[in-house]
C-alpha positions as a LaTeX table, in Angstrom:
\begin{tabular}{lrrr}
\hline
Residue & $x$ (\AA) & $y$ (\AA) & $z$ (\AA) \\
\hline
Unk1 & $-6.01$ & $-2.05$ & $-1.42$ \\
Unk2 & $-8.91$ & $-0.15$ & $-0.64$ \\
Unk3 & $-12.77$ & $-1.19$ & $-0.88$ \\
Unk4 & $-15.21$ & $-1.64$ & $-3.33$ \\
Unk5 & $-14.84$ & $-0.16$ & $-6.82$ \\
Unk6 & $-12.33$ & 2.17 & $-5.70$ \\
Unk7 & $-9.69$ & $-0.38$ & $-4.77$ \\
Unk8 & $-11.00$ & $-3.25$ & $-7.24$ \\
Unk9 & $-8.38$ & $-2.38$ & $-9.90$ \\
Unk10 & $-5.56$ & $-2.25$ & $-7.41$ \\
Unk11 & $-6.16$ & $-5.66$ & $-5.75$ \\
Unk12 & $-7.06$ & $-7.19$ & $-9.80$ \\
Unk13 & $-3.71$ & $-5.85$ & $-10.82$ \\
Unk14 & $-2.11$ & $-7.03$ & $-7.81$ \\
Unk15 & $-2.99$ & $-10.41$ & $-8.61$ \\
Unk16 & $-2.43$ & $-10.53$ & $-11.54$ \\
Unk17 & 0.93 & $-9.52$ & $-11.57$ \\
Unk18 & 1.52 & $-11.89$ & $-8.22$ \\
Unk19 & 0.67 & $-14.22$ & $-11.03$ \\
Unk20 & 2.86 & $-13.42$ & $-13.14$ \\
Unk21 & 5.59 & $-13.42$ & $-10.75$ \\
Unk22 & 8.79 & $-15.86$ & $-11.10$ \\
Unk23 & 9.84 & $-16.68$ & $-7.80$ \\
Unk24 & 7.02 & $-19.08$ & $-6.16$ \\
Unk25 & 8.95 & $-18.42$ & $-2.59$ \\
Unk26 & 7.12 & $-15.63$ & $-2.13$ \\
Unk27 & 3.73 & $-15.45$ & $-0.36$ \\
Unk28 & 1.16 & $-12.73$ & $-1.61$ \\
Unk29 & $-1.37$ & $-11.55$ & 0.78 \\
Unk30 & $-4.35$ & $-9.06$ & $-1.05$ \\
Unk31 & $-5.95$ & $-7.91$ & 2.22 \\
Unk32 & $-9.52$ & $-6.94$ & 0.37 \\
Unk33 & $-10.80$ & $-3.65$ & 2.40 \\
Unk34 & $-13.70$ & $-3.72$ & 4.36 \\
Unk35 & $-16.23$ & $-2.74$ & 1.20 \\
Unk36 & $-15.92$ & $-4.89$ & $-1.02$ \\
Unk37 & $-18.55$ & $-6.58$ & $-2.57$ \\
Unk38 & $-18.99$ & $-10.49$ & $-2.22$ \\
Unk39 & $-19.18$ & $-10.42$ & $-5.81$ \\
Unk40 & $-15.77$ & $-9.30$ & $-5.92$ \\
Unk41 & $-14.00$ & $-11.04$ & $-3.53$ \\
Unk42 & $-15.60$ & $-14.57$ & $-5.12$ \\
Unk43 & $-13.98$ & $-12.98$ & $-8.35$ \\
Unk44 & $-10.56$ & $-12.79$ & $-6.63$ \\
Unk45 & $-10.53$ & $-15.60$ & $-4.78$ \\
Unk46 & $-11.74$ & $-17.56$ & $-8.02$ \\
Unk47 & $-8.97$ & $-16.38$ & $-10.21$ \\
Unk48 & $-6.51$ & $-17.07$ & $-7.34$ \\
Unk49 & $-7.64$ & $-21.20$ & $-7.28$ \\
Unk50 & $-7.44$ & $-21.40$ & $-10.99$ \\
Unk51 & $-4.00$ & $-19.85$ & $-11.49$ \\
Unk52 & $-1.63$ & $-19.87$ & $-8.21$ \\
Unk53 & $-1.08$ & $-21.40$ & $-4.55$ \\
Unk54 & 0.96 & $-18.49$ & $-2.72$ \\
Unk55 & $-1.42$ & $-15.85$ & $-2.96$ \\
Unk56 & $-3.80$ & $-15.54$ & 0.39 \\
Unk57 & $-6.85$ & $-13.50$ & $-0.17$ \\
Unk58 & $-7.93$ & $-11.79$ & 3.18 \\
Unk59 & $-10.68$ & $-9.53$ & 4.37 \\
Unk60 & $-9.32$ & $-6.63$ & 6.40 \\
Unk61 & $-7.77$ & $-7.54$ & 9.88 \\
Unk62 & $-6.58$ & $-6.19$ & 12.93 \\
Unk63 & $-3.24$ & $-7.26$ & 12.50 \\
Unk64 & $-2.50$ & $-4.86$ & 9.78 \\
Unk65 & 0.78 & $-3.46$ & 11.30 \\
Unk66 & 1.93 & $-6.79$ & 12.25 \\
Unk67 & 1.23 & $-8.03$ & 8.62 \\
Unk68 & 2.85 & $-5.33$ & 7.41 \\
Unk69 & 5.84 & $-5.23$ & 9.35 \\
Unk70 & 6.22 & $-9.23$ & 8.47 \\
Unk71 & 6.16 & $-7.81$ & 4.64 \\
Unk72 & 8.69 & $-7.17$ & 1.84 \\
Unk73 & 6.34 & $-4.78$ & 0.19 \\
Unk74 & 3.67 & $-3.32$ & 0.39 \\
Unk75 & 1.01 & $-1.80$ & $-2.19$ \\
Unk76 & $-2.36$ & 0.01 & $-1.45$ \\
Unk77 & $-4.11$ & 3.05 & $-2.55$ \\
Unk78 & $-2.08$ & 5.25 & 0.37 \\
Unk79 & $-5.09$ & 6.32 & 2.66 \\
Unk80 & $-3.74$ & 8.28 & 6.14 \\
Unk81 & $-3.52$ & 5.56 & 8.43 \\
Unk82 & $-1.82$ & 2.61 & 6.00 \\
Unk83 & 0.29 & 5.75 & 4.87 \\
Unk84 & 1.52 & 6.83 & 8.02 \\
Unk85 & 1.83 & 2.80 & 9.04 \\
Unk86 & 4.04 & 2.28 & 5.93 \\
Unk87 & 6.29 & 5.10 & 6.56 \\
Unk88 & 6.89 & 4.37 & 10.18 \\
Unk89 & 7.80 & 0.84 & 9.53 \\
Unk90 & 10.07 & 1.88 & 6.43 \\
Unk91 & 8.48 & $-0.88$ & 4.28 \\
Unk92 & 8.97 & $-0.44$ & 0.60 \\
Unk93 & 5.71 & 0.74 & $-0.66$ \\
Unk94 & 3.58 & 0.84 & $-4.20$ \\
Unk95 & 1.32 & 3.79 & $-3.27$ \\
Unk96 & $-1.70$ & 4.33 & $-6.24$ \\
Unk97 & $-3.81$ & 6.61 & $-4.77$ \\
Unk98 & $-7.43$ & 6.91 & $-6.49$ \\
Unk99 & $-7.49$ & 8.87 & $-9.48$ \\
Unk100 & $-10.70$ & 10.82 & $-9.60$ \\
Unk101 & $-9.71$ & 12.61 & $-6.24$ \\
Unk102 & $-7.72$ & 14.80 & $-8.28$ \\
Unk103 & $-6.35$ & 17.43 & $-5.10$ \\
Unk104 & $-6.92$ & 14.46 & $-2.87$ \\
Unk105 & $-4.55$ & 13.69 & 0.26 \\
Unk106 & $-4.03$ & 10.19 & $-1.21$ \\
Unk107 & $-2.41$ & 12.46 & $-4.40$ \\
Unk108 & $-0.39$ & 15.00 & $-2.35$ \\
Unk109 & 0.52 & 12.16 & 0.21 \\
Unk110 & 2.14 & 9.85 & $-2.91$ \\
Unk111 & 3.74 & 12.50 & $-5.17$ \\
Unk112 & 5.59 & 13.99 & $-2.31$ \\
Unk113 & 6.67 & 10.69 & $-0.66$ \\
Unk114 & 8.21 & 10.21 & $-3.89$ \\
Unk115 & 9.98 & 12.96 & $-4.46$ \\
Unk116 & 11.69 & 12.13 & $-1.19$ \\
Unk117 & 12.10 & 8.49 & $-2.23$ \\
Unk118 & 10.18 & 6.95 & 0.26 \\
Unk119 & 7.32 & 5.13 & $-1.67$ \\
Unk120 & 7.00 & 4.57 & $-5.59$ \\
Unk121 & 3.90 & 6.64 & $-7.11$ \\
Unk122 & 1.80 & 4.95 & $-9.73$ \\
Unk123 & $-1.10$ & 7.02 & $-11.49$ \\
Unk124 & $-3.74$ & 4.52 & $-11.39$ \\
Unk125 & $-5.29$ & 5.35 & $-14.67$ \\
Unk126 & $-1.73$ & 4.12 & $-15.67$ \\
Unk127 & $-1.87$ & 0.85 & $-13.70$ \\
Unk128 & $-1.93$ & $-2.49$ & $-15.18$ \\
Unk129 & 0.12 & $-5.70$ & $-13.81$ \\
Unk130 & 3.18 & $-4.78$ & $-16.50$ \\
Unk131 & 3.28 & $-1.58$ & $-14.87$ \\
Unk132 & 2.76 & $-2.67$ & $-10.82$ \\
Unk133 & 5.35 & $-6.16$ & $-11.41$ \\
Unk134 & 8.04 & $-3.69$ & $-12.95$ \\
Unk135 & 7.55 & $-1.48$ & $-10.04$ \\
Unk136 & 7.25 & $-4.42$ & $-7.65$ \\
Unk137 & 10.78 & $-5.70$ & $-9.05$ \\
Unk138 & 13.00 & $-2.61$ & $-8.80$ \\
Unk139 & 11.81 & $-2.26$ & $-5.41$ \\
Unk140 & 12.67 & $-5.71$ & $-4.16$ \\
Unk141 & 16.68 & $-5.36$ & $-5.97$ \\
Unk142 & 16.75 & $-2.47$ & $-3.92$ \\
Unk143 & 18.84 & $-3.01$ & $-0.53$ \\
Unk144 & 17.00 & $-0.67$ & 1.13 \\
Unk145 & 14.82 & 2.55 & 0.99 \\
Unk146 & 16.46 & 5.54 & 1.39 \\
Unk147 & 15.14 & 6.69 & 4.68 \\
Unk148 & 14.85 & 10.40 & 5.63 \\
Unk149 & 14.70 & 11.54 & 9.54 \\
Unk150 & 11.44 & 11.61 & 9.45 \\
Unk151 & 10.10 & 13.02 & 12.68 \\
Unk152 & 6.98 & 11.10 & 13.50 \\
Unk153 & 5.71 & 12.80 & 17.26 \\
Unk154 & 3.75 & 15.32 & 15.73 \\
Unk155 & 1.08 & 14.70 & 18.02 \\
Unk156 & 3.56 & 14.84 & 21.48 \\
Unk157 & 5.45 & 17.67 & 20.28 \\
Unk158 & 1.92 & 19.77 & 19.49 \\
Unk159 & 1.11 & 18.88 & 23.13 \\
Unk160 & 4.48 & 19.96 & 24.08 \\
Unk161 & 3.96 & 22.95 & 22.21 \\
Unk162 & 0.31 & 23.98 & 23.36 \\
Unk163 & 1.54 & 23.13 & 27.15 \\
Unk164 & 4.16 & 25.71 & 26.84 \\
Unk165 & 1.65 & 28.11 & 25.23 \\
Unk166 & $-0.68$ & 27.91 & 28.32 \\
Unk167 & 2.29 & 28.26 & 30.50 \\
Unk168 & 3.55 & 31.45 & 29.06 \\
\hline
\end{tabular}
């Protein structure tokens, strides 16, 4: 979800509407990013004990794709790297990018993933666990995402590219 005050109403909202969730089958993991406060992740963790069993709150890990890949859905502020993991793996995805980077990459990265119906877009300064739990639920009825070909060796074919430059 992000750290610190930038991803603190993600991960409350996130709970909250884990909370508020139906289906106790499910298992919610809140990975808390690595600047968070202590204050905050007592807070979480604290309204986790009093209120529900199947949500895990975890500090940021190394086995981020792995977690992900194991996942349903996913939901986090859409920062490059969790962006590009969550479109190679095809997972459905809650992107709410952080709203006072108004010509931010998280911004441009979410609205046009949308409009290509690859993630859902929230404006964060619209978020609240009504909002996120609606969201969460029409993505999980859905059988799938609909999945572009998206071409994701950028990096091999601008090698391939610069090689035949040089080679010219």
């Amino acid at each position: 979800a992000g750290g610190g005050a930038v991803g603190e109403k993600i991960t409350l909202n996130s709970i909250k509407a884990a909370m508020k969730f139906d289906n106790n089958n499910f298992i919610w993991r809140i990975i808390i990013g690595l600047n968070e406060s202590k204050d905050n992740i007592n807070e979480y963790i604290n309204l986790v004990k009093k209120n529900r069993r199947n949500i895990i709150i975890q500090e940021f890990t190394g086995d981020f794709k792995k977690l992900l890949n194991e996942s349903l859905l996913s939901i986090s502020q859409g920062g490059y790297n969790t962006f590009v993991e969550i479109v190679a793996s095809g997972i459905k995805s809650i992107i709410v990018p952080y709203a006072e980077d108004k010509k931010g990459d998280q911004l441009i990265r979410s609205k046009t993933f949308s409009s290509l119906n690859l993630v859902k877009y929230i404006n964060e300064k619209e978020l609240d666990e009504s909002i996120l739990l609606d969201n969460i639920m029409e993505l999980l009825s859905q059988k799938y995402i609909k999945k572009k070909n998206l071409n994701l060796n950028g990096a091999e074919k601008t090698s391939k590219f610069i090689e035949r430059l040089i080679n010219e």
